[in-house]
Every structure is written in structure tokens, then in C-alpha cells.
VOTI-904487 format. One record per residue (C-alpha): residue in three letters; x, z, y. Coordinates in steps of 0.02 Angstrom, whole numbers, plus 50000, padded with zeros to 5 digits. Last residue first. Example, Ala and Ser with C-alpha at 12.3 -4.5 7.8 and 13.67 -1.06 7.14 Angstrom:
# residues 2
rest|u|w|v
Ser|50684|50357|49947 $
Ala|50615|50390|49775 $
# end
This chain:
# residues 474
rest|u|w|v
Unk|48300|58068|44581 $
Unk|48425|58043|44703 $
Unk|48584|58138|44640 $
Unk|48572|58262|44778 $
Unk|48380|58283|44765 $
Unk|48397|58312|44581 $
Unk|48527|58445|44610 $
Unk|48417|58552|44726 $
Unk|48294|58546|44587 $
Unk|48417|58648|44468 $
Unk|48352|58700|44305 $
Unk|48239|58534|44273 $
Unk|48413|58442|44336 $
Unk|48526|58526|44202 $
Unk|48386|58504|44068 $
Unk|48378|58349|44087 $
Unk|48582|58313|44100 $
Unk|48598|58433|43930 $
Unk|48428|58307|43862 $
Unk|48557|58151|43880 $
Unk|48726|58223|43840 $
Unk|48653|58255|43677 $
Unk|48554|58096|43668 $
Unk|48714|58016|43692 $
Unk|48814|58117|43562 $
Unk|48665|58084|43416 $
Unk|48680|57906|43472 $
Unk|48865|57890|43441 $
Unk|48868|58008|43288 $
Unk|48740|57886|43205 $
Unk|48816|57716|43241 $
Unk|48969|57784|43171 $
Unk|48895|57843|43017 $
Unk|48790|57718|42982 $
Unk|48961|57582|43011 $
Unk|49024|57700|42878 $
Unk|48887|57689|42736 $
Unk|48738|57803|42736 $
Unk|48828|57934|42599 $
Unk|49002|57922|42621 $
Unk|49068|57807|42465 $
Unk|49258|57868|42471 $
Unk|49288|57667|42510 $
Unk|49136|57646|42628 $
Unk|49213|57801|42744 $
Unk|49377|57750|42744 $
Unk|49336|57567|42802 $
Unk|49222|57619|42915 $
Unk|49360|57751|42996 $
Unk|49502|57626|42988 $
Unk|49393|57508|43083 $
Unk|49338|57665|43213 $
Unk|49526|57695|43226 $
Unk|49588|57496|43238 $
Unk|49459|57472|43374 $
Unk|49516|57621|43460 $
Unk|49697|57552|43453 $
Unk|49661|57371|43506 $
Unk|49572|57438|43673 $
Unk|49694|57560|43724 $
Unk|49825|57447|43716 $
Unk|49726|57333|43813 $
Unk|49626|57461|43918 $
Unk|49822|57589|43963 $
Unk|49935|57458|44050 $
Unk|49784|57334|44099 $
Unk|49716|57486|44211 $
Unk|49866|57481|44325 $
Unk|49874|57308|44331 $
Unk|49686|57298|44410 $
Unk|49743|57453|44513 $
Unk|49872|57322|44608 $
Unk|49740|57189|44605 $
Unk|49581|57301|44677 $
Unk|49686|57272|44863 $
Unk|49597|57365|45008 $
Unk|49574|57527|44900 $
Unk|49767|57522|44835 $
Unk|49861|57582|44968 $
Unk|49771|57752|44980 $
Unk|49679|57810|44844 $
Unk|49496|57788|44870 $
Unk|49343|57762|44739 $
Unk|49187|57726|44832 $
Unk|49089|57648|44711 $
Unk|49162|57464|44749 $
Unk|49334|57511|44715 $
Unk|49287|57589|44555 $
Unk|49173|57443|44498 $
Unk|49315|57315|44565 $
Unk|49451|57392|44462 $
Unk|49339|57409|44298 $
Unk|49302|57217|44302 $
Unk|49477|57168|44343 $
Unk|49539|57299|44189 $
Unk|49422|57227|44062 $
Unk|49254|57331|44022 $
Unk|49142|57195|44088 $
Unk|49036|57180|43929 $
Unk|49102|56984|43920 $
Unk|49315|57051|43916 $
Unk|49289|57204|43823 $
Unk|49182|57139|43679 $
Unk|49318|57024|43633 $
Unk|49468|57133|43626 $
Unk|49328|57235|43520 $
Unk|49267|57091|43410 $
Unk|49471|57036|43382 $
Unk|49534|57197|43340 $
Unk|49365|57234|43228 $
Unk|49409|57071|43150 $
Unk|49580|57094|43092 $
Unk|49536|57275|43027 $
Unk|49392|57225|42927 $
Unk|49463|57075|42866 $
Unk|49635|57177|42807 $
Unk|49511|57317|42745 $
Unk|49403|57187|42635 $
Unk|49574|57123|42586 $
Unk|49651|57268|42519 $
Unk|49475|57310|42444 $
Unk|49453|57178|42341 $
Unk|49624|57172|42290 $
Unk|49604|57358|42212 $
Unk|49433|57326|42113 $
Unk|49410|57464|41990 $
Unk|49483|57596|42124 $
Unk|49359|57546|42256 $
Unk|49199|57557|42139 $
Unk|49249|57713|42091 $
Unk|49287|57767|42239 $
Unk|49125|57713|42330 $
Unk|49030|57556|42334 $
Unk|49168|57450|42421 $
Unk|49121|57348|42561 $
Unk|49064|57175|42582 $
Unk|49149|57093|42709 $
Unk|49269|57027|42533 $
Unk|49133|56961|42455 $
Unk|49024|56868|42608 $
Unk|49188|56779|42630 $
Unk|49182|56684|42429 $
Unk|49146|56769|42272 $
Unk|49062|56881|42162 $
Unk|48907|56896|42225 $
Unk|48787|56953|42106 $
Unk|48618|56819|42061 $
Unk|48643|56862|41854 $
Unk|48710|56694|41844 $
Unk|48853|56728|41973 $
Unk|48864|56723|42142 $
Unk|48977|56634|42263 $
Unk|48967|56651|42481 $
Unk|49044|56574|42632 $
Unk|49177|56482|42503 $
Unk|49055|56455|42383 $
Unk|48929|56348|42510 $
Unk|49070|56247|42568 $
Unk|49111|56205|42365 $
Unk|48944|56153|42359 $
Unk|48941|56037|42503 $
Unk|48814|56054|42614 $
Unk|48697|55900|42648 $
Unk|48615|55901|42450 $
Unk|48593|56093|42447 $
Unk|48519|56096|42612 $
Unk|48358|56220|42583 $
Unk|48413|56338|42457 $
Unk|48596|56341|42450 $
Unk|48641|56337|42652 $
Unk|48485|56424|42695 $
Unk|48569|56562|42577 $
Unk|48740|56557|42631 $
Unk|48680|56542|42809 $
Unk|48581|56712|42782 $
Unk|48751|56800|42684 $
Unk|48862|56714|42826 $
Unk|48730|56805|42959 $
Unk|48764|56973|42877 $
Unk|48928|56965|42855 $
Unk|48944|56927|43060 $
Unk|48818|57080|43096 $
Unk|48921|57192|43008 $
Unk|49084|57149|43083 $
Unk|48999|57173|43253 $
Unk|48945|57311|43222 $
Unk|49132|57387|43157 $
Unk|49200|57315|43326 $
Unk|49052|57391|43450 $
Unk|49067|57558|43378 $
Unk|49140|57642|43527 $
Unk|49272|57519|43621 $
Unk|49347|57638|43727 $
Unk|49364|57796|43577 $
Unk|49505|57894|43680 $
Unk|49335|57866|43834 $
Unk|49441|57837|43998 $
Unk|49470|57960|44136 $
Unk|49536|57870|44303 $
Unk|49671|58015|44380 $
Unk|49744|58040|44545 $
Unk|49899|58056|44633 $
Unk|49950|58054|44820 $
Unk|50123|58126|44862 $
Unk|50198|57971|44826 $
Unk|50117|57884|44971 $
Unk|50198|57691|44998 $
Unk|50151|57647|44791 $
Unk|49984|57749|44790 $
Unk|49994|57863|44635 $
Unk|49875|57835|44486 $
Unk|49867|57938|44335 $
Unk|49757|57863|44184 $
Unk|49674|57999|44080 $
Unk|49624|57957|43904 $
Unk|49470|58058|43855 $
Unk|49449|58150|43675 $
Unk|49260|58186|43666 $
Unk|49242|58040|43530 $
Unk|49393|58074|43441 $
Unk|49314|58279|43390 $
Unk|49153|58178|43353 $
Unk|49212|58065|43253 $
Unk|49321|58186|43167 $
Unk|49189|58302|43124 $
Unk|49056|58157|43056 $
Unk|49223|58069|42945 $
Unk|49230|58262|42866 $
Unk|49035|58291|42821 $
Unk|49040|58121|42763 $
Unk|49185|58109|42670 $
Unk|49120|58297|42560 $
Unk|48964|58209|42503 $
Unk|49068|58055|42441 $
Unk|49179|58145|42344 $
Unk|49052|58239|42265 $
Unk|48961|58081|42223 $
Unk|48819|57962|42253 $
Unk|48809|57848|42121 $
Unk|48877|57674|42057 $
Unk|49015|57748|41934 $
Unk|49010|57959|41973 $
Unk|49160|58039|42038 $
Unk|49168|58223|42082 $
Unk|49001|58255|42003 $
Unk|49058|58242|41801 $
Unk|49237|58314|41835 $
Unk|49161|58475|41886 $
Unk|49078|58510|41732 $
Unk|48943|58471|41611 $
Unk|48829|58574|41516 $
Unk|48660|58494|41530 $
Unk|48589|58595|41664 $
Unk|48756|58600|41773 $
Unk|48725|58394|41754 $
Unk|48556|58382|41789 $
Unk|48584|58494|41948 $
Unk|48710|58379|41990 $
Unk|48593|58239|41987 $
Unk|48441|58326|42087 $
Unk|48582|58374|42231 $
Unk|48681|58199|42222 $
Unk|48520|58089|42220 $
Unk|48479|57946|42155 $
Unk|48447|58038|41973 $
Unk|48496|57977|41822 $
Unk|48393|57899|41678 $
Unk|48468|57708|41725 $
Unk|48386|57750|41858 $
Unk|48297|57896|41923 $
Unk|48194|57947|42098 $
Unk|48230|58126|42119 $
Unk|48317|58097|42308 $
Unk|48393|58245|42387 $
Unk|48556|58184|42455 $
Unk|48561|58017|42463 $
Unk|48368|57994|42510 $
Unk|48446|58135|42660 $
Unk|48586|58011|42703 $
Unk|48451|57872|42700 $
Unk|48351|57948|42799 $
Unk|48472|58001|42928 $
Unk|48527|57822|42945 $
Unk|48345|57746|42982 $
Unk|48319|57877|43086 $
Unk|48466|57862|43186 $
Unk|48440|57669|43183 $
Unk|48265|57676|43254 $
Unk|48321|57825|43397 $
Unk|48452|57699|43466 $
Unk|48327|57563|43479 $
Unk|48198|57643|43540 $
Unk|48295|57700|43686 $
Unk|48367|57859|43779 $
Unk|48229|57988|43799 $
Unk|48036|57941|43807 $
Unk|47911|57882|43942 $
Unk|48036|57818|44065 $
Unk|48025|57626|44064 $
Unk|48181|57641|43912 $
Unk|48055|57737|43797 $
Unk|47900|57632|43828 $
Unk|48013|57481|43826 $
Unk|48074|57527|43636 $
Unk|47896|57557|43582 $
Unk|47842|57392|43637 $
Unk|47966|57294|43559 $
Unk|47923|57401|43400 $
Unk|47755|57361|43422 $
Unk|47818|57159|43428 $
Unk|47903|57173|43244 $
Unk|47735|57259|43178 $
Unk|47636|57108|43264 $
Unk|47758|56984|43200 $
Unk|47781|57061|43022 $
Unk|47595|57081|43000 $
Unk|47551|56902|43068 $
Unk|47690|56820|42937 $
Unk|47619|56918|42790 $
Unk|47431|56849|42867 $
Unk|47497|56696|42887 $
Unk|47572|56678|42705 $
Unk|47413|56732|42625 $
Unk|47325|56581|42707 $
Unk|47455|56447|42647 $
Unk|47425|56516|42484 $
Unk|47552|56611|42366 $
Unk|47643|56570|42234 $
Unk|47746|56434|42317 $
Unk|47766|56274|42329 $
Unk|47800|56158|42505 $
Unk|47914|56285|42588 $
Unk|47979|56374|42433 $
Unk|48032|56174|42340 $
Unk|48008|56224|42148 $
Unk|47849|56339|42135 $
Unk|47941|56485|42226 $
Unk|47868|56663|42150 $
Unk|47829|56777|42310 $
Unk|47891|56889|42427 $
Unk|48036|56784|42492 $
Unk|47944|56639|42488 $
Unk|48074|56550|42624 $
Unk|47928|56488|42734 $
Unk|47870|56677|42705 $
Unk|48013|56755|42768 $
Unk|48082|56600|42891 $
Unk|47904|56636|42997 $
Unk|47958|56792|43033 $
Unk|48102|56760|43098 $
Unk|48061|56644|43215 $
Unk|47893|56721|43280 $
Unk|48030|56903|43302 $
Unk|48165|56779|43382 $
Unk|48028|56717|43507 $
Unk|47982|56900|43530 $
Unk|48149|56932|43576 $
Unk|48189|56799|43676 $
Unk|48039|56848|43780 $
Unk|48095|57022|43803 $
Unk|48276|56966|43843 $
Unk|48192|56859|43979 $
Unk|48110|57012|44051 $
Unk|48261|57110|44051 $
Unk|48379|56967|44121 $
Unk|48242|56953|44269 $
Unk|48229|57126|44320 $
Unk|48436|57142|44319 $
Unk|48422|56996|44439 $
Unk|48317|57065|44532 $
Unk|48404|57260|44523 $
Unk|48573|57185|44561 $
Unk|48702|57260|44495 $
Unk|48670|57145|44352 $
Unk|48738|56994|44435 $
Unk|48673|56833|44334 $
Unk|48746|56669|44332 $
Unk|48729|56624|44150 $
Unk|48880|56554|44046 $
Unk|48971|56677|44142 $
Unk|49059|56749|43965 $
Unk|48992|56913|44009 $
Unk|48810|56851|44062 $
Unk|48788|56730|43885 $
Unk|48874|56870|43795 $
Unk|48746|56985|43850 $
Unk|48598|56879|43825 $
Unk|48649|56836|43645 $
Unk|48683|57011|43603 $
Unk|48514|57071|43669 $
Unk|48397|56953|43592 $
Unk|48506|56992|43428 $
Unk|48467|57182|43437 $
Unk|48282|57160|43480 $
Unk|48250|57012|43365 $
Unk|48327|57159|43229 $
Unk|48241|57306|43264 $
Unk|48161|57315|43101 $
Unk|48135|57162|43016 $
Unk|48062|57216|42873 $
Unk|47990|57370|42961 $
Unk|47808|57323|42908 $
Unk|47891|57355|42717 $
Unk|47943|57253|42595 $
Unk|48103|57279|42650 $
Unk|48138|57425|42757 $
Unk|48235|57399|42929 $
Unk|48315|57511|43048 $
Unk|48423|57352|43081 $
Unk|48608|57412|43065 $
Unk|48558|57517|42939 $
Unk|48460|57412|42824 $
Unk|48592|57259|42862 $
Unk|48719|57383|42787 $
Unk|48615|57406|42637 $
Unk|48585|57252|42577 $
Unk|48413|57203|42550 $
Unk|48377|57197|42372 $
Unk|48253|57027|42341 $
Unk|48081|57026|42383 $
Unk|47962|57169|42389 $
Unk|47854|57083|42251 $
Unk|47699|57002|42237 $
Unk|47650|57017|42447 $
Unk|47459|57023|42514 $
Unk|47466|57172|42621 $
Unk|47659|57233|42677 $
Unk|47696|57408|42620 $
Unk|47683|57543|42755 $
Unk|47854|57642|42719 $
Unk|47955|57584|42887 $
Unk|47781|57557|42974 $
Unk|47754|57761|42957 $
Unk|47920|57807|43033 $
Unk|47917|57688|43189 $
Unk|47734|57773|43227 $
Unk|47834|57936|43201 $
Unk|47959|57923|43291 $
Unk|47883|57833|43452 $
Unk|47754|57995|43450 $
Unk|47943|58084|43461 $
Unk|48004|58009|43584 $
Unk|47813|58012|43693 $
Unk|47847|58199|43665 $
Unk|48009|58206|43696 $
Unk|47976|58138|43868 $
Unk|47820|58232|43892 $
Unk|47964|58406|43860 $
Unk|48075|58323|43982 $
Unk|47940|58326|44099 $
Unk|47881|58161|44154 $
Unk|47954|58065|44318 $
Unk|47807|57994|44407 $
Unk|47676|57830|44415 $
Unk|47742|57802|44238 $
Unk|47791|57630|44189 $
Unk|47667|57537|44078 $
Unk|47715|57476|43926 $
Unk|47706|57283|43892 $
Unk|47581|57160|43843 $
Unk|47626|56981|43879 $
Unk|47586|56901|44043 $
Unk|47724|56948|44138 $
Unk|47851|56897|43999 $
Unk|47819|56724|44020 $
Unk|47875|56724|44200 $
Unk|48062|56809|44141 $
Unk|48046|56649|44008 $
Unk|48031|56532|44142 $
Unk|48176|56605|44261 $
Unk|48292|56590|44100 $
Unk|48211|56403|44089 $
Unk|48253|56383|44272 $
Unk|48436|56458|44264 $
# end
């Protein structure tokens, strides 16, 4: 508890956002969201100074879940935000630290700390690009060797720190009241709508083809061909995939307004009855994150793994995580089958590849979301006390949170494995027709777009109606 103490200290004396004096109008608010935009925008396509190369592909589920851009400023996107966050989370779920966040001190010091952490992370990470010589030719060992000087690697390291710490920065200015919702929501929407509209509209070519579907399909109308030639297209955006997209978007959002209504009757009044709405969807996008971030850190221990402790690790340890071929492909191991299908075509040349990636998927977003509901306080003794404690009355039960505790395990369990099975099912659909920004983009987008929705319609509500304000305290 000292060192979290210690790091809340530390974060007084680095530069922060300042919280506004007043409320802002919700048009400064979109404002400062939108200045936040932009700024975010311009470091994802600001090339790093001083690098050969862009490094290797980044893979595009990381891109997502990260808002990140290799190459880029926005090479590590919001990613020391995202894992400073997890970690602190489960550490206050699981009890691990004693911290009540109902209580706005200790809620002040778990923010600050998660600041630090983050910037630590951001030094951390940082530093493991350009110790690793990611953008640059290794010379034999990439810490000792490399292409470039000790020199040039500080200043890569300095620009990915500083642009990694801005985005900090811009996510607290949003959150302290300057903008709408947070940074960190409104970084992964934009990354995912951009690459849905790069998938769309893109002219770059390769392999003489277009990116993207529009410019592509006009080359093939142009050149004579039919139908048959967009509806499918080998390691391309597709009709197919255009058309799973626009269908997986409506059904999210028709299952994420669906609510789950739990009736409850005290046991010595009959006559009384009530109902505890619950989200259809209980577990959001939490399970199919999760997965993501999990293949993502077996791809980075894979590589640490080969690179720097090839004579610890066994090799055969190593190929079991991960196992590529000469050409540098992965054709083997965990990472493999987490990695999800590039489309139909992709999905139909590789059947057992993608029976198991949607067994894994599946298995794991049951366990992530079970999981995620016990440390997020979303289990039924955790939801019993919050109601009880906000004033919620039936009577019989308001004295005795146990009895509604086994009330709410009926429907959050069951409830719990089944959304997690729906928004896995959905991922896994989504990645196997080849929807354009990947499922777990998808998800992650019609989540925030829904918030930010409810968001500005609760704005506006209170702008109309002052009396309101005053009755809800703001």
C-alpha cells in the first residue's frame, strides 16, 4: 500500500491537465474532443525521425486494440494506458490491493497511481523498441549491435515516450471534464473507422490490385469481370466481407439495447414485485479483448523468448507459443490458432485452423468473461450490496443483501457465459467472412459509438432542462 501511495505522490509532480474551474458547454466539450482528435490523428501518420525502416508488419488486431500505427509517433498507441489499467483493476478486484473505489480518496489515489504505472509502462516499452532494433538492421546481438547509434536510439526512444505521454495527457483532459467520454475510447474508434474506410476506399496497390474494395471493384467492372470476381477475393477485401460488416454492426447494436429484466418478489409479501434490468450483452466486449490482448502478449514473449533467451528457453517451448517458417510466417504453435482467419477464402483453405481458432476463442472468452465478472465487481454479492446500498427497497430483502445475492446468481452466471459466447461467436463470425476492421474492431467500435451516444443525448437532456441538472446534482 506504501509504494501504491508512492506512485499516487509521484504523479503530483508530473504534468497533467488541468480541471476546469466550471462545467463547459457541451459544444467546448466537443470541441476540446475533437482538438484531442485531431492531435491523436496527426501523431498516428507522423513518421518517427531517425528510423531505416518501419519495422516489421504489426498485426492488425494489436493495431486496433491499441490505436497504434507502426512506424509512426502512435507506435504504441494507447497501449501503457490500457495495460496500466488492467493491471490496477485486477489487482483491486482480486483484493490484492485494499482499495474502496466508492470512495473518492481512495479512487484519487488508484487514478494517480494508474497514471504513474502508465508512464512507467510507456519508458518500458519504449525502451524494448529500440533495445530490440526494431527499426533498424541488427548487427548480430540487437542490444549490443545494431545499425544505428546509441544516440539515434534515444532520440527514437524520446519521441515514442513523449508522443506515448501526450496521449496520457490527452486522455485525462477528456476524462477531467474538458472533452466527452475518454481518450481512450475515442483513440480506438478512430483507429477502427480508419481502417474500415482504408478498407473501403483505399487506391494504394499490391500485387497490381487495389487495397481497397471500391477502387478494386471498379478495376474489375472496368476490365470486364463479373460478380464472381468481388464476392470472394484471396487476401483482399471482398463483397462478402463488405456486406458482414454492415450486418454484424446491426445486430450488435439491436443485442446491445436488449435488457434482461430480473423480477423480484419479497418472500413474506407476494404482492410486492419488482424488476433489476440487466444489459442482454452483460459482459460487453471484455471476453473478445481479452483474447486479443493474451495472443498478443504470447506473440511478444515468443519473440523475447527467440531473440534474447534462445539458449535458456527451450526451442521446442518457443514453437509451441509460436513457429514460423523461413519466410518469417507463423505457421505454428498457440499464437496460430488465436490468430484469426483472413476472410473466407482464407477460412475455407484452412478448415482445422479455424475449428480450433473458434474452439480457443470460445473457451477463452467463457473463461475471460466469468473472470472479468468476479474482479470488476459485476458478481451477484457485489451487485446485491450496490443496490442495497443505493437505496434499493423491496421489503424482506433490504435488511438481508444474501437472499437478493441468490436471486441475481440465477440470471449473472448464466447470463454471463451466454453473452460471452454471443460476442465470441460474433468475433469469430466476423474475422471468418473477413469484416472489414476485424471483429474485436467491430465490437469495440459499436460499444463506444453507443456510449458516446447515450453520452451527448444525457448533455443535451440537462443543457435543455436546468431544473434537471439541479435534481441530479450537477
Amino acid at each position: 500500500m506504501s509504494l501504491l501511495r508512492t506512485m499516487a505522490k509521484i504523479a503530483d509532480y508530473l504534468p497533467t491537465a488541468v480541471k476546469p474551474q466550471g462545467k463547459p458547454s457541451m459544444y467546448e466539450r466537443l470541441f476540446w474532443t475533437g482538438v484531442a482528435l485531431i492531435v491523436y490523428m496527426i501523431m498516428a501518420n507522423t513518421p518517427l525521425y531517425g528510423i531505416s525502416y518501419a519495422g516489421p508488419e504489426q498485426i492488425l488486431l494489436i493495431q486496433i486494440i491499441f490505436a497504434s500505427n507502426r512506424g509512426t509517433l502512435m507506435e504504441l498507441g494507447i497501449g501503457p494506458i490500457v495495460t496500466a489499467g488492467l493491471i490496477m483493476q485486477i489487482l483491486v478486484g482480486a483484493k490484492l490491493i485494499n482499495l474502496d473505489l466508492t470512495d473518492p480518496e481512495d479512487r484519487k489515489v488508484f487514478t494517480a497511481s494508474q497514471k504513474t504505472l502508465a508512464v512507467i509502462l510507456a519508458a518500458f516499452e519504449a525502451g524494448m523498441y529500440v533495445l530490440s532494433c526494431r527499426y533498424w538492421m541488427p548487427l548480430g546481438n540487437p542490444v549490443t549491435a545494431c545499425s544505428a547509434g546509441w544516440h539515434v536510439r534515444l532520440i527514437v526512444w524520446l519521441q515514442l515516450f513523449v508522443a506515448s505521454y501526450l496521449v496520457i495527457v490527452l486522455d485525462e483532459m477528456i476524462q477531467k471534464g474538458w472533452g466527452i467520454g475518454s481518450g481512450v475510447s475515442l483513440f480506438i474508434l478512430a483507429g477502427v473507422a480508419t481502417t474500415i474506410f482504408w478498407n473501403i476506399f483505399s487506391t494504394v496497390t499490391y500485387q497490381g490490385q487495389p487495397i481497397g474494395f471500391i477502387p478494386y471493384m471498379i478495376q474489375v467492372v472496368s476490365s470486364g469481370g463479373g460478380l464472381g470476381n468481388v464476392l470472394i477475393r484471396p487476401g483482399g477485401r471482398d463483397l462478402v466481407g463488405l456486406i458482414a460488416t454492415i450486418v454484424i454492426m446491426f445486430i450488435l447494436v439491436y443485442l446491445s439495447n436488449m435488457k434482461v429484466e430480473i423480477p423480484v418478489t419479497s418472500p413474506r409479501l407476494q404482492s410486492i414485485k419488482t424488476k433489476i434490468p440487466l444489459q442482454f450483452l452483460y459482459v460487453t466486449n471484455i471476453p473478445v479483448l481479452f483474447v486479443g490482448i493474451l495472443y498478443a502478449n504470447i506473440l511478444v514473449f515468443a519473440t523475447l523468448f527467440r531473440v534474447y533467451l534462445a539458449s535458456v528457453v527451450p526451442q521446442s517451448f518457443v514453437d509451441l507459443l509460436a513457429r514460423y517458417d523461413t519466410s518469417g510466417r507463423l505457421v505454428g504453435g498457440l499464437a496460430y490458432y488465436l490468430a484469426s482467419p483472413n476472410g473466407l477464402y482464407s477460412a475455407l483453405s484452412d478448415p482445422a485452423h479455424l475449428i480450433v481458432y473458434s474452439l480457443l476463442v470460445f473457451i477463452l472468452a467463457v473463461l475471460f468473461g466469468l473472470m472479468w465478472v468476479e474482479v470488476a465487481g459485476l458478481n451477484p454479492a457485489a451487485q446485491a450490496e450496490q443496490l442495497i446500498s443505493s437505496g434499493f427497497e423491496v421489503p424482506g430483502l433490504r435488511n438481508n443483501p444474501k437472499i437478493l445475492e441468490k436471486i441475481l446468481a440465477k440470471y449473472i452466471y448464466p447470463l454471463t457465459v451466454l453473452s460471452s459466447l454471443i460476442v465470441a461467436a460474433m468475433a469469430v463470425l466476423a474475422d471468418a467472412l473477413g469484416a472489414y476492421g476485424t471483429g474485436t474492431g467491430i465490437l469495440l467500435a459499436i460499444g463506444i459509438l453507443q456510449q458516446y451516444y447515450a453520452l451527448i443525448a444525457y448533455e443535451r437532456t440537462l443543457e435543455a432542462y436546468p431544473l434537471l441538472r439541479r435534481l441530479v446534482g450537477e
